[in-house]
Structure formats: C-alpha cells, structure tokens
BALOBA-1460 file (C-alpha; in Angstrom, 3 decimals):
// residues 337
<rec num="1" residu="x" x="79.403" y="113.198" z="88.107"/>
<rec num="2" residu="x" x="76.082" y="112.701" z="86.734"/>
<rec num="3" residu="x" x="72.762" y="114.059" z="88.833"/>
<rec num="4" residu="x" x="69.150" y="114.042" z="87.278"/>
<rec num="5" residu="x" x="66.639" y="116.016" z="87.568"/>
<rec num="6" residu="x" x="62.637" y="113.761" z="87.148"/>
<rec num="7" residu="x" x="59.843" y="114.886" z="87.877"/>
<rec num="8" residu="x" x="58.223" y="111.783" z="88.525"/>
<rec num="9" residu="x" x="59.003" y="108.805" z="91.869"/>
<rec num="10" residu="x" x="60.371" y="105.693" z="90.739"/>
<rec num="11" residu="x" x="62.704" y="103.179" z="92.358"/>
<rec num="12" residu="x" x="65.904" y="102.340" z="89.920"/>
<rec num="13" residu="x" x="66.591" y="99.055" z="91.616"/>
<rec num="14" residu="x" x="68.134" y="98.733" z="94.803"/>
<rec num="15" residu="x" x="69.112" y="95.601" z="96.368"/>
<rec num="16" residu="x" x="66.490" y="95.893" z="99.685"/>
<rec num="17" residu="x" x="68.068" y="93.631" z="102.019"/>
<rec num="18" residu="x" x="66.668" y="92.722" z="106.041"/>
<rec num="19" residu="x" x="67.102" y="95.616" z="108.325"/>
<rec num="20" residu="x" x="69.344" y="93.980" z="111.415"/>
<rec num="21" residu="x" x="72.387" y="94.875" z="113.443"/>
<rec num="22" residu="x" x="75.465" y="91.973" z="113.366"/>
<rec num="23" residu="x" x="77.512" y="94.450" z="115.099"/>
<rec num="24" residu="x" x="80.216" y="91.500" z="114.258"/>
<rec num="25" residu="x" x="79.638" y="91.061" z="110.976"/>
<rec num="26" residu="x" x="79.657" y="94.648" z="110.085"/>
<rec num="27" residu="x" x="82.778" y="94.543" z="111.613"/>
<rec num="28" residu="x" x="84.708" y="91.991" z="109.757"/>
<rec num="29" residu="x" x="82.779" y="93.235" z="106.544"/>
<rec num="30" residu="x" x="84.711" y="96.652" z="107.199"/>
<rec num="31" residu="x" x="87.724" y="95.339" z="108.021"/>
<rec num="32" residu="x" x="87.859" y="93.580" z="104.403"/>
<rec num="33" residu="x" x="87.110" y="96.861" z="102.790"/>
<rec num="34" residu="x" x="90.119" y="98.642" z="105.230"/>
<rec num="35" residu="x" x="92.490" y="96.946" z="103.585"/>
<rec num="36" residu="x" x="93.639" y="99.144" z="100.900"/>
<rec num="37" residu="x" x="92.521" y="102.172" z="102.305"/>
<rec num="38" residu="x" x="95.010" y="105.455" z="101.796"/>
<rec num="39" residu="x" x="95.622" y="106.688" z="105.590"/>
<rec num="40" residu="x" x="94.812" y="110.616" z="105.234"/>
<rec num="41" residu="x" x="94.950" y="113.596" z="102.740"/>
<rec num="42" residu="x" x="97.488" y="115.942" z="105.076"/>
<rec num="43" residu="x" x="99.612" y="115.790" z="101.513"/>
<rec num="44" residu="x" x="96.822" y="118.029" z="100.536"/>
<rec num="45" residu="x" x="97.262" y="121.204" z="103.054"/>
<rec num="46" residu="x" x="99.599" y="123.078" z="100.957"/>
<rec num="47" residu="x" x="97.965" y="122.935" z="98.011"/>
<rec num="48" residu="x" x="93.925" y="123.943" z="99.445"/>
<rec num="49" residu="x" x="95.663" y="126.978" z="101.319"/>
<rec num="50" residu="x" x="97.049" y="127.913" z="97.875"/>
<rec num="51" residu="x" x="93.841" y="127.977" z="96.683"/>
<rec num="52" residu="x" x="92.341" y="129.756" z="98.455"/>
<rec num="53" residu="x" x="90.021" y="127.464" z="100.243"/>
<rec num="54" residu="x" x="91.905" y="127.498" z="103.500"/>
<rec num="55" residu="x" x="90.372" y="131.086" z="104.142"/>
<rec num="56" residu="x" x="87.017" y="130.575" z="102.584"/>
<rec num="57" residu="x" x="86.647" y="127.482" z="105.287"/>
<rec num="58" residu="x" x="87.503" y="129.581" z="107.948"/>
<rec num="59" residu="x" x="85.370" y="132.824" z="106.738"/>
<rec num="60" residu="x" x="82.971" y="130.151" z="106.397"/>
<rec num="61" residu="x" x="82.873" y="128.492" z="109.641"/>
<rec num="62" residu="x" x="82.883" y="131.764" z="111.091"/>
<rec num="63" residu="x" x="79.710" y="133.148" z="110.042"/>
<rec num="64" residu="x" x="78.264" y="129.626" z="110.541"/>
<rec num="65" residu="x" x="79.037" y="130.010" z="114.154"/>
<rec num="66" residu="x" x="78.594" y="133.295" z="114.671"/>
<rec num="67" residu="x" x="74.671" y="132.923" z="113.061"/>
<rec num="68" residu="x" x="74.099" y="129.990" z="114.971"/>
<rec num="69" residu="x" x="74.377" y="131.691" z="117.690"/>
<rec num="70" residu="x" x="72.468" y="135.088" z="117.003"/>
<rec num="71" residu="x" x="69.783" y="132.594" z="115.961"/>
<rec num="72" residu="x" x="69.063" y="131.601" z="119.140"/>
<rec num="73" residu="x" x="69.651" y="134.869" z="120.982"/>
<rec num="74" residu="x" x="73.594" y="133.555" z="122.626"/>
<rec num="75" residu="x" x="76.555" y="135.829" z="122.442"/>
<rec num="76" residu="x" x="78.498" y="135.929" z="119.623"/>
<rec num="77" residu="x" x="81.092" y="138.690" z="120.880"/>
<rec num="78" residu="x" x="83.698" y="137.577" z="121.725"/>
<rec num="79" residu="x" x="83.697" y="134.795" z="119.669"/>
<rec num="80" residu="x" x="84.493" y="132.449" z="122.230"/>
<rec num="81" residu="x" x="85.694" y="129.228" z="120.868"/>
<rec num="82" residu="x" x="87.265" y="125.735" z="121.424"/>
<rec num="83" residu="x" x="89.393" y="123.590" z="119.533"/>
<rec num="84" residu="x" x="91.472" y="120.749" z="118.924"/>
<rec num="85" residu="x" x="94.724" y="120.369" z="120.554"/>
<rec num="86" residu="x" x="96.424" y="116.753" z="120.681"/>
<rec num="87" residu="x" x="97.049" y="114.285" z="117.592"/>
<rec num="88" residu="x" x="95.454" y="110.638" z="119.522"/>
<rec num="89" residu="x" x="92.198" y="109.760" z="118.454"/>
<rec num="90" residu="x" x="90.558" y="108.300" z="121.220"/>
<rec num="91" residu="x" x="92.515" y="110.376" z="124.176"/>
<rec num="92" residu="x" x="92.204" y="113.580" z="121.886"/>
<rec num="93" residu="x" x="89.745" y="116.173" z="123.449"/>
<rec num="94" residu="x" x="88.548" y="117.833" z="120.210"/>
<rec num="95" residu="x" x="87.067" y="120.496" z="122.329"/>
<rec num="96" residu="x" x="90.099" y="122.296" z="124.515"/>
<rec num="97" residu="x" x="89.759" y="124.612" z="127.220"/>
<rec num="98" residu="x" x="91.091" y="127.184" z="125.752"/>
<rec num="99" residu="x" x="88.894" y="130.115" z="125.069"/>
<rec num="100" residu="x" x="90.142" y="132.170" z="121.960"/>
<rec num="101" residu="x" x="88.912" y="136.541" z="121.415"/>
<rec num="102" residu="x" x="88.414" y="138.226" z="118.461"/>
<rec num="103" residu="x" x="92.249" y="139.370" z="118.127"/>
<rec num="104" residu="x" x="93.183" y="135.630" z="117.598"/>
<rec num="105" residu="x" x="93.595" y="133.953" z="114.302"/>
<rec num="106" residu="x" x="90.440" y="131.815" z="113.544"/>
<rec num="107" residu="x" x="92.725" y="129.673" z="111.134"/>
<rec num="108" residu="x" x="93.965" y="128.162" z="114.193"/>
<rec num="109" residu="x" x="90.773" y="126.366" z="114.615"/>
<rec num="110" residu="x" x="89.006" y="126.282" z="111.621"/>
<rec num="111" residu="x" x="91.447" y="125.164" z="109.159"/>
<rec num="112" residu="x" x="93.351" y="122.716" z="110.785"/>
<rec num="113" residu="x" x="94.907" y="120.126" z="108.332"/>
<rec num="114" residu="x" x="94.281" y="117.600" z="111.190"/>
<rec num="115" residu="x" x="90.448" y="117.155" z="110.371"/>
<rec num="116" residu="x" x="91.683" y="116.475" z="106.868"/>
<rec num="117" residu="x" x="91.315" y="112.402" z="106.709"/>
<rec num="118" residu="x" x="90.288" y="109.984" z="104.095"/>
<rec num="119" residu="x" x="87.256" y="108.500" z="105.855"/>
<rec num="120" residu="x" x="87.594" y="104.528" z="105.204"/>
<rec num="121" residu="x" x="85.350" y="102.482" z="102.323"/>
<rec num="122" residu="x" x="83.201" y="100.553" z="104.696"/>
<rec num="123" residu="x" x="79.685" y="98.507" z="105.004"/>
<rec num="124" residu="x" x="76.436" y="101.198" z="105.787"/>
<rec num="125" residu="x" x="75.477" y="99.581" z="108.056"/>
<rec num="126" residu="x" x="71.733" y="97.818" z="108.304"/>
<rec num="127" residu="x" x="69.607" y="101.588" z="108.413"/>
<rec num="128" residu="x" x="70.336" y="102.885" z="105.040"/>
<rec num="129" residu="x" x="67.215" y="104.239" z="103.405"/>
<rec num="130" residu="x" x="67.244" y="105.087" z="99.752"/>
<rec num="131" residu="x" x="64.815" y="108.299" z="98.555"/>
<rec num="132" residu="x" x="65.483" y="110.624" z="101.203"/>
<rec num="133" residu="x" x="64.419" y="114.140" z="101.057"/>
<rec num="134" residu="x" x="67.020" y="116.814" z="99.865"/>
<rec num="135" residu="x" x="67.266" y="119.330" z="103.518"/>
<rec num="136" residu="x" x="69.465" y="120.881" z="105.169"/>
<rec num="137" residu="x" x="67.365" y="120.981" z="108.508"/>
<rec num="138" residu="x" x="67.066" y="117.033" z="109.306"/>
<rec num="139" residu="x" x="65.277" y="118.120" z="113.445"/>
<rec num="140" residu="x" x="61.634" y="117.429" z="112.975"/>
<rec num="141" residu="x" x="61.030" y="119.238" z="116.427"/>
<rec num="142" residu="x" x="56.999" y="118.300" z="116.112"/>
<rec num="143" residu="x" x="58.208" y="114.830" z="117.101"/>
<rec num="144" residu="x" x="61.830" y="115.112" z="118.019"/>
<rec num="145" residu="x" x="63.685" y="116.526" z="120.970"/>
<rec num="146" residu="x" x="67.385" y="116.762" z="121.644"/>
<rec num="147" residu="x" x="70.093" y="119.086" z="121.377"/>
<rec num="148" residu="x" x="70.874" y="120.607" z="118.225"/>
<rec num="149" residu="x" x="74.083" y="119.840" z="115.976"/>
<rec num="150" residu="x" x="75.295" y="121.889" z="113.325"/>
<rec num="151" residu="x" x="77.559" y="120.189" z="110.983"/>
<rec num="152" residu="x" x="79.939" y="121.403" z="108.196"/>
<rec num="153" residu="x" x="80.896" y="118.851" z="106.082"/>
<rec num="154" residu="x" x="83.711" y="119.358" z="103.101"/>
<rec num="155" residu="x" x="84.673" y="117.014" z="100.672"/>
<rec num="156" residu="x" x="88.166" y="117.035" z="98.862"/>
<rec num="157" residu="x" x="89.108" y="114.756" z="95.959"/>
<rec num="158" residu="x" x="92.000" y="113.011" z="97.258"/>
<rec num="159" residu="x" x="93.979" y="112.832" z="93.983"/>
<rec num="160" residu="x" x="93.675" y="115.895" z="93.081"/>
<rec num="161" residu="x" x="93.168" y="117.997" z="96.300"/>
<rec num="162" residu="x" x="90.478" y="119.767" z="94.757"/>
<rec num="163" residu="x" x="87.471" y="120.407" z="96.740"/>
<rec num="164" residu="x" x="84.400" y="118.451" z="95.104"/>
<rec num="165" residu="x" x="81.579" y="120.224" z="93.744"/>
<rec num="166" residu="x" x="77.893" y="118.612" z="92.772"/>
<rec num="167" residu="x" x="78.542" y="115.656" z="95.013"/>
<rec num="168" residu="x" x="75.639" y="114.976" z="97.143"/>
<rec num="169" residu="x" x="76.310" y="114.333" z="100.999"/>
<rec num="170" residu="x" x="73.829" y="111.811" z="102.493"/>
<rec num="171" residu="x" x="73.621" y="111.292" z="106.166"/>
<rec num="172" residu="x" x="71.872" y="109.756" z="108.658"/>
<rec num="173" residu="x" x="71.129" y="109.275" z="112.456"/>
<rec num="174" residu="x" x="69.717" y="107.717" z="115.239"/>
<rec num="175" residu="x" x="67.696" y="110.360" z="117.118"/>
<rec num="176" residu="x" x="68.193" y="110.916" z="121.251"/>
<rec num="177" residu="x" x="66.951" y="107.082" z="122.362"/>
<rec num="178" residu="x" x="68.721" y="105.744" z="119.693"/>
<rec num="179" residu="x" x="66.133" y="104.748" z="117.504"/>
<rec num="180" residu="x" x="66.261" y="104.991" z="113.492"/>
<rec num="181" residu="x" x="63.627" y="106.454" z="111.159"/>
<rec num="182" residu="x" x="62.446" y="104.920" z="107.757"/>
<rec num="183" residu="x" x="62.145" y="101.365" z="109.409"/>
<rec num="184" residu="x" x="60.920" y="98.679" z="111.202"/>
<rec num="185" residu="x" x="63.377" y="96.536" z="113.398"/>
<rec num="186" residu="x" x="62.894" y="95.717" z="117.108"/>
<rec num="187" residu="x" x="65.926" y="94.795" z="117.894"/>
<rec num="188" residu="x" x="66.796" y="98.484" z="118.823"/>
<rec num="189" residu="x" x="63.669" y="100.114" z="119.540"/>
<rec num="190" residu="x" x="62.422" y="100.572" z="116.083"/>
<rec num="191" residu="x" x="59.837" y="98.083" z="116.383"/>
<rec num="192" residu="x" x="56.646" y="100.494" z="115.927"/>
<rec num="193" residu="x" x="55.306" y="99.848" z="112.262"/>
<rec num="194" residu="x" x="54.566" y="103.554" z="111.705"/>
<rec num="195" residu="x" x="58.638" y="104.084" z="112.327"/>
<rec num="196" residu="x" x="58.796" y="103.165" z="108.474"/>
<rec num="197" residu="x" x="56.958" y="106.266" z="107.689"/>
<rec num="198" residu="x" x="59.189" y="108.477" z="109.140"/>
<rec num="199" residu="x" x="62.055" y="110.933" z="108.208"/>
<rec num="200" residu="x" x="63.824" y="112.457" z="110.774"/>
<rec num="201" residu="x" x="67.909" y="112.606" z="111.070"/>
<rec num="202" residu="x" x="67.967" y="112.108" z="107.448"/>
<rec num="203" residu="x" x="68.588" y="113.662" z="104.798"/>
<rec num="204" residu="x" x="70.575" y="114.868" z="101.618"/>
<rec num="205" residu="x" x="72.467" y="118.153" z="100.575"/>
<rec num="206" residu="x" x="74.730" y="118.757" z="97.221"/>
<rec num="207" residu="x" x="78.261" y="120.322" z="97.797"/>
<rec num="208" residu="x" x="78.706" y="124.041" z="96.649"/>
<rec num="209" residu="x" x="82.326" y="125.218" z="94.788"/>
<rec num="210" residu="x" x="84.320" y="124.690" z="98.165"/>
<rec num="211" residu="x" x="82.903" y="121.143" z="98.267"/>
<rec num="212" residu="x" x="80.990" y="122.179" z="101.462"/>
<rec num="213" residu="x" x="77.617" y="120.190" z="102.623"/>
<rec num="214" residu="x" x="75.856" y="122.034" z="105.640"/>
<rec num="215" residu="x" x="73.296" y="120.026" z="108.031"/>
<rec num="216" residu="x" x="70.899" y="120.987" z="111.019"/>
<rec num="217" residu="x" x="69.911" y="118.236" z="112.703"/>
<rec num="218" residu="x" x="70.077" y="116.564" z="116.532"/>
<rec num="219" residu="x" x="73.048" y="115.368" z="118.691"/>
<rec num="220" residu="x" x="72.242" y="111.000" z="118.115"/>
<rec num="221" residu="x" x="71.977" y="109.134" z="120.665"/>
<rec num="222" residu="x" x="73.415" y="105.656" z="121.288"/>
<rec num="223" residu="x" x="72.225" y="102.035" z="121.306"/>
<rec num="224" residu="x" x="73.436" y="98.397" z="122.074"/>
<rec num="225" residu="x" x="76.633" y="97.726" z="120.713"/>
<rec num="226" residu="x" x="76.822" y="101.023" z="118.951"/>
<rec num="227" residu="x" x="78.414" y="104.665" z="120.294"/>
<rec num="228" residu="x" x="76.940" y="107.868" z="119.533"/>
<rec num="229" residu="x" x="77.617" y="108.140" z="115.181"/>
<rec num="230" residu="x" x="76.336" y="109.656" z="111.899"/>
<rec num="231" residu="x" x="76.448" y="108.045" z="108.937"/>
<rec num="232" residu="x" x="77.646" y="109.417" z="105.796"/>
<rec num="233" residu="x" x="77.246" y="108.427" z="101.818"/>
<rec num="234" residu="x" x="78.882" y="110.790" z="98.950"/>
<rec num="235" residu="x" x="76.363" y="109.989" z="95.697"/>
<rec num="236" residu="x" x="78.612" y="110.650" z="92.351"/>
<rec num="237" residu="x" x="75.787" y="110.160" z="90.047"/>
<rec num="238" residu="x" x="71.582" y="109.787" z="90.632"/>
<rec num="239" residu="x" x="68.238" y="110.947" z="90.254"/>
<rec num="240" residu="x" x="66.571" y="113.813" z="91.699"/>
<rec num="241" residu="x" x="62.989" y="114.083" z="91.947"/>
<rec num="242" residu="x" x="61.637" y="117.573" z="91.686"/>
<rec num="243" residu="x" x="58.194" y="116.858" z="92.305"/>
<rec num="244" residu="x" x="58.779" y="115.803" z="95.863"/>
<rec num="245" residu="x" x="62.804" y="116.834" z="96.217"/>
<rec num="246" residu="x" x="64.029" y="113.599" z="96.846"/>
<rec num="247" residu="x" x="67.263" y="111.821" z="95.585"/>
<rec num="248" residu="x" x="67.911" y="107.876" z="94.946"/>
<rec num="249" residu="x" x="71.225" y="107.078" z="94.401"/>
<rec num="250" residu="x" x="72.476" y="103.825" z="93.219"/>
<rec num="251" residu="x" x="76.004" y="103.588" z="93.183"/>
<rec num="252" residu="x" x="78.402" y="105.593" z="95.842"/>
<rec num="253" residu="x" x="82.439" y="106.831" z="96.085"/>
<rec num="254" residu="x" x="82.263" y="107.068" z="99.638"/>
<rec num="255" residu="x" x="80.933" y="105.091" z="102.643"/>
<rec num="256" residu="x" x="81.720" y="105.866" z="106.599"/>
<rec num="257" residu="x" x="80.516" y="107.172" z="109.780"/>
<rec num="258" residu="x" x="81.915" y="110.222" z="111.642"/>
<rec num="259" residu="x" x="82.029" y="110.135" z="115.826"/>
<rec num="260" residu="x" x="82.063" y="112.519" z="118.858"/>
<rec num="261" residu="x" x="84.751" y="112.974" z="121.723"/>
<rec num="262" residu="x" x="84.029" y="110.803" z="124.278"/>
<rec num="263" residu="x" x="83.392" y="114.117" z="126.834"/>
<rec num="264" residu="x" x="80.952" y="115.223" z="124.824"/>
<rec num="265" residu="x" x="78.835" y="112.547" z="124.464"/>
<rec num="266" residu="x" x="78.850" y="111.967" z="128.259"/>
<rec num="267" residu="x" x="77.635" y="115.576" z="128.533"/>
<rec num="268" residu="x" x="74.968" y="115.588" z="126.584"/>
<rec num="269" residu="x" x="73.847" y="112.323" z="127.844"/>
<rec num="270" residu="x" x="72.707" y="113.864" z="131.260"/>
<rec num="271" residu="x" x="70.164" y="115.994" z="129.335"/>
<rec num="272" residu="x" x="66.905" y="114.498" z="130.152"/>
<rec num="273" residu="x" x="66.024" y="113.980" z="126.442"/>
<rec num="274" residu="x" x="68.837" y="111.434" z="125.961"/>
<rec num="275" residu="x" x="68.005" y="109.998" z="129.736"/>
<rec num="276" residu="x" x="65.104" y="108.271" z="127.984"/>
<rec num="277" residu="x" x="67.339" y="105.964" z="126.182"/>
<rec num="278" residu="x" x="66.781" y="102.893" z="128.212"/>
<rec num="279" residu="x" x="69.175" y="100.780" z="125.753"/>
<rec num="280" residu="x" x="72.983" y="99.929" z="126.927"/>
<rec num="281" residu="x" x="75.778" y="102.619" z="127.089"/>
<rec num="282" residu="x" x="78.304" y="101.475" z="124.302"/>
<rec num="283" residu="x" x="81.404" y="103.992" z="124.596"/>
<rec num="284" residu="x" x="83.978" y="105.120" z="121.975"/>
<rec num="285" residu="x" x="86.315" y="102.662" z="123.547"/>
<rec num="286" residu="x" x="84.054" y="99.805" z="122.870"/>
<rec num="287" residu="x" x="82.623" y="100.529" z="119.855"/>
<rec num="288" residu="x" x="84.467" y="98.333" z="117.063"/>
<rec num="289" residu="x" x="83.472" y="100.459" z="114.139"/>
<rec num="290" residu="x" x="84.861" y="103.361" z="115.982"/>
<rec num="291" residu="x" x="88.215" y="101.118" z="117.189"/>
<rec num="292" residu="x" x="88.533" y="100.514" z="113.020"/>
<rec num="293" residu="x" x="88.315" y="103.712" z="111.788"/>
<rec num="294" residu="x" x="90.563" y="105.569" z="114.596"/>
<rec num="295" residu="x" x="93.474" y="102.863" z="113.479"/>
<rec num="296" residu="x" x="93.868" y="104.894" z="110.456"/>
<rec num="297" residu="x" x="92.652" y="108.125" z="110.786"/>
<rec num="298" residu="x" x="90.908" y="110.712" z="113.116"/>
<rec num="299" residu="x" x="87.129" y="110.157" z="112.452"/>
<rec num="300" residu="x" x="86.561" y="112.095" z="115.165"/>
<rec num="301" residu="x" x="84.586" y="115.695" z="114.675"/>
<rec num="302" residu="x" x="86.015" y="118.832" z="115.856"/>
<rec num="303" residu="x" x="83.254" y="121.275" z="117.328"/>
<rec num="304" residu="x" x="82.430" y="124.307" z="119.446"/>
<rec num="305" residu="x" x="79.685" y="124.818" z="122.106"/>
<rec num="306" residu="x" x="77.402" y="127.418" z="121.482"/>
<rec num="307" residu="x" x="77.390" y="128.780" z="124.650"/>
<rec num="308" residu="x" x="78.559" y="127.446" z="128.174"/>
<rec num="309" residu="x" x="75.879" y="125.309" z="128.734"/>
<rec num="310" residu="x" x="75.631" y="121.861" z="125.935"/>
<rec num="311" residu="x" x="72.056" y="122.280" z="125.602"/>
<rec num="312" residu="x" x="72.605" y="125.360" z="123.683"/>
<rec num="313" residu="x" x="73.650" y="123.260" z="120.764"/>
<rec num="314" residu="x" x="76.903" y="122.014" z="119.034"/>
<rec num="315" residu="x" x="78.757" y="123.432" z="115.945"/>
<rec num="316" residu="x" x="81.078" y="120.656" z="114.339"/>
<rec num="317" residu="x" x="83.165" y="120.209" z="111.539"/>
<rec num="318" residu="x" x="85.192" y="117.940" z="109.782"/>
<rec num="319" residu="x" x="86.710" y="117.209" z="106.436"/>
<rec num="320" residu="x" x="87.339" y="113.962" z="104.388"/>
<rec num="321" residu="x" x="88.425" y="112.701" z="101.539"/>
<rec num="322" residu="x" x="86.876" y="110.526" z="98.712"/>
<rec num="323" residu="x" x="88.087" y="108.293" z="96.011"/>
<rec num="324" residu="x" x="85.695" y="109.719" z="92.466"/>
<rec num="325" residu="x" x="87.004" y="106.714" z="90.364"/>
<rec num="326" residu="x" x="85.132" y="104.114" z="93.753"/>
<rec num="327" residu="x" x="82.014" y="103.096" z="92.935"/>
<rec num="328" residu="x" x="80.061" y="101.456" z="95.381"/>
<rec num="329" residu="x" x="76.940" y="99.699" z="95.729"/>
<rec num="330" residu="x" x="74.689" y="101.079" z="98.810"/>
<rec num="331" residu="x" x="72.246" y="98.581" z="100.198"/>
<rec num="332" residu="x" x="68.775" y="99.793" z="101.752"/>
<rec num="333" residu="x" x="67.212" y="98.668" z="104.184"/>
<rec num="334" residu="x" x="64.032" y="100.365" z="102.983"/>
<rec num="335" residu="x" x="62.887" y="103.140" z="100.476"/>
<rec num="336" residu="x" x="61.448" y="106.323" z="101.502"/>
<rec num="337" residu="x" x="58.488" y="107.565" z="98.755"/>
C-alpha cells in the first residue's frame, strides 16, 4: 500500500466521465463484475477471535456507543441495545427487539461473524467525486439536517484474515432529499450549479491496526430508482494533500455500497427532514443494486438506536472484506479542489 503525503493540489488523471443515473446499466455493469466474486469471509471468524480482534471490536463498539450517547446527553446505563437475529437478507430485521443489560455478553452483538461479508467488485455509480476531504464528521449541520449515523467500518484482507491497516475508506451519500454534493445533474435534484461546490456526506478516513474506519455523518435519503445507500471505495495507494487534507486516489481494491433494514428506513422517513424528499419511494425490494448484492451476501448494516426515539441518531456497523491484489479504476464524476 502506497499513500503520499504533497503539499501541493494537483489532479493525477482521472477519467471525468458525465454525471447520470442508468439505474439499468449500472445494473448489468455490476452484474458482469459479480461474476467471480468470493461469497463471504465467515472462514475468517476463527482466526480474528484468535487474534485478538474479536474483543478489541467489541471493546470498541462499546465505547463508540456508549460516547455517542453521553454526547448528546441519552442514557448510556443500561446499555440498552439491539441486534441481529435471523440469517435472510431482505426479511432479516438487523435491529431485534430484544433489549440486552450490562450483565450480558456484548460479543453477542458486536462481533457477530454474520456482518463479516466480502462486499461485491461493482460499478460506483455516476456521483463519485475524486479529492475529497480527509473527516471523520461528513454532517455539515450549517446546511444539512437529518438524523445522525454513526458508522464503524472494518476492513479484513480476505486471504489472509488479517485486518487491513493504512487503507483509506472513502464514502459517500445522498443527504435527506436525496440529493448528491460535488455535482451538477438534474435528473435527481442536483440541478443547482453551486451543488458542485459542495461537500457534505463525503468524505475519507485511513484504517487504524484493527483495520477500523469511523464516520459521522447523516441517515441518506432516497431517490428515483435508488433505496436509501452509502457508497464505499477502499484506496490501496494515493496522494494526500497536506495543505488542504485532501486525498485523490486513482486506482481502488474495493468498490460497493452498504444498505439499511427496510424498518428503519421507513422510520426515519416520517421525520420531517426526510418528508421534504419529493422524489419517488424506491424500497429495498425494488432496488436492483440492493437485489444483486443480497444474492451473495448480507450488505445489510447492523445498528443500534441511540435512544427510543430514531431521531436520536443511529449507531451501525458492519464488516467486509477486500481483495489487496484488485486494482480498480474509479471514475469521477467531478473533482473536488
């Protein structure tokens, strides 16, 4: 893996193709790049619980949740918590009803093998935007509003079952009306020419020892043809520029986009934030992206509520693996500088 450090902004050649959305096209692309795609790293339990990292995730996870919610004043004991409980993707409620207190084994929920899946190699989609700033805290409340979503993201080499260090973890988001920053494209509300100068739900973090990535940012909304997602990169190798911290990477091991239960999207939905969205309602169950992902794997995060009520915030985690010897090319849509 090979990051470095300038102190100067220049572009190192990205293709810049059209910004659009061929749902369809996307879609077949994807389904091309399925083909050979391992279905999961369970193979890979034994060995990170030998190591160690099975505890570290959950001491981890722990504290995450636990601050989270001293943060913003909620309880934090008990440590109320919900988890997954059935193995079907898109009938699975990641979130069960069951309410867990501090005498019960947090390894029961945070270091599940089940969130352990090998996301697929699959097209970015059209709203990738190379030279995004390295944050963890992706909200921009001065001109964003929705409900906040803490995400723990942990990367594990899947030949080796080692968790990967020094790789950074690019994702991005529509915000609550489903609209994309960094560019210009009417076709789903992004028409306003001053979108392209924008920044929020994006944004870049490297992995520590446990291979762990760690993101603030806001629950996405939908739009037509296209459920509630996030989309995530893992860079291998690129530039970081330390005058403005920003990162353009060139080549990737790792393309795919994680989801939401069903539930919980419908939840946070009748916040009036999200209300706003005036574009079509495109569930889990109609979403083909979503449909071709689920056929091999669980792309689905597990999370906790913060408190009783949604608009608290979500804490949600997942795990996936990558394949270091992939490189990829990434396509942008535009450049951020």
């Amino acid at each position: 893996m090979q990051l470095f450090v300038l102190g100067i902004w220049s572009l190192v050649g990205l293709a810049i193709a059209h910004p659009g959305h061929d749902i369809q096209q996307e879609i077949q692309a994807r389904a091309r790049g399925l083909e050979d795609s391992p279905r999961d790293i369970s193979h890979c339990a034994a060995e990170l619980k030998a190591r160690g990292l099975e505890q570290r995730t959950v001491e981890r996870r722990t504290e995450i949740l636990r601050g989270a919610r001293e943060k913003r004043g909620l309880l934090t004991n008990p440590l109320s918590i919900k988890a997954r409980d059935t193995p079907s993707v898109l009938q699975t409620n990641h979130s069960s009803p069951v309410s867990y207190d501090p005498e019960t084994p947090l390894s029961t929920i945070f270091a599940g093998n089940k969130s352990c899946i090998l996301m697929p190699e699959v097209t970015e989609g059209p709203y990738y935007v190379s030279g995004e700033l390295i944050r963890s805290d992706l909200r921009e409340p001065a001109t964003q509003k929705g409900i906040d979503l803490i995400i723990d993201i942990q990367v594990i080499d899947v030949s080796t079952c080692k968790p990967l260090s020094e790789v950074m973890v690019d994702i991005w988001a529509a915000n609550a009306t489903g609209v994309y920053s960094g560019i210009v494209n009417p076709g789903n509300g992004n028409g306003d020419p001053g979108n392209k100068e924008t920044t929020f739900g994006r944004g870049l973090q490297m992995t520590n020892e446990d291979g762990v990535a760690n993101f603030t940012t806001i629950y996405p909304g939908h739009y037509t043809g296209r459920t509630q997602h996030i989309h995530v990169a893992t860079h291998l190798n690129g530039v970081i520029f330390a005058d403005n911290n920003t990162f353009q990477g060139a080549t990737v091991a790792h393309i795919g986009q994680i989801f939401f239960d069903q539930s919980l999207s419908d939840s946070i939905e009748n916040d009036s934030v999200y209300q706003a969205n005036q574009q079509p309602v495109t569930t889990n169950a109609q979403d083909g992206v979503f449909l071709q992902e689920a056929a091999i794997g669980d792309p689905v995060v597990e999370y906790s509520l913060l408190s009783d009520s949604v608009q608290d915030g979500v804490f949600a985690w997942i795990s996936f693996g990558i394949d270091v010897t992939k490189s990829e090319e990434i396509f942008a849509a535009a450049a951020h500088h």
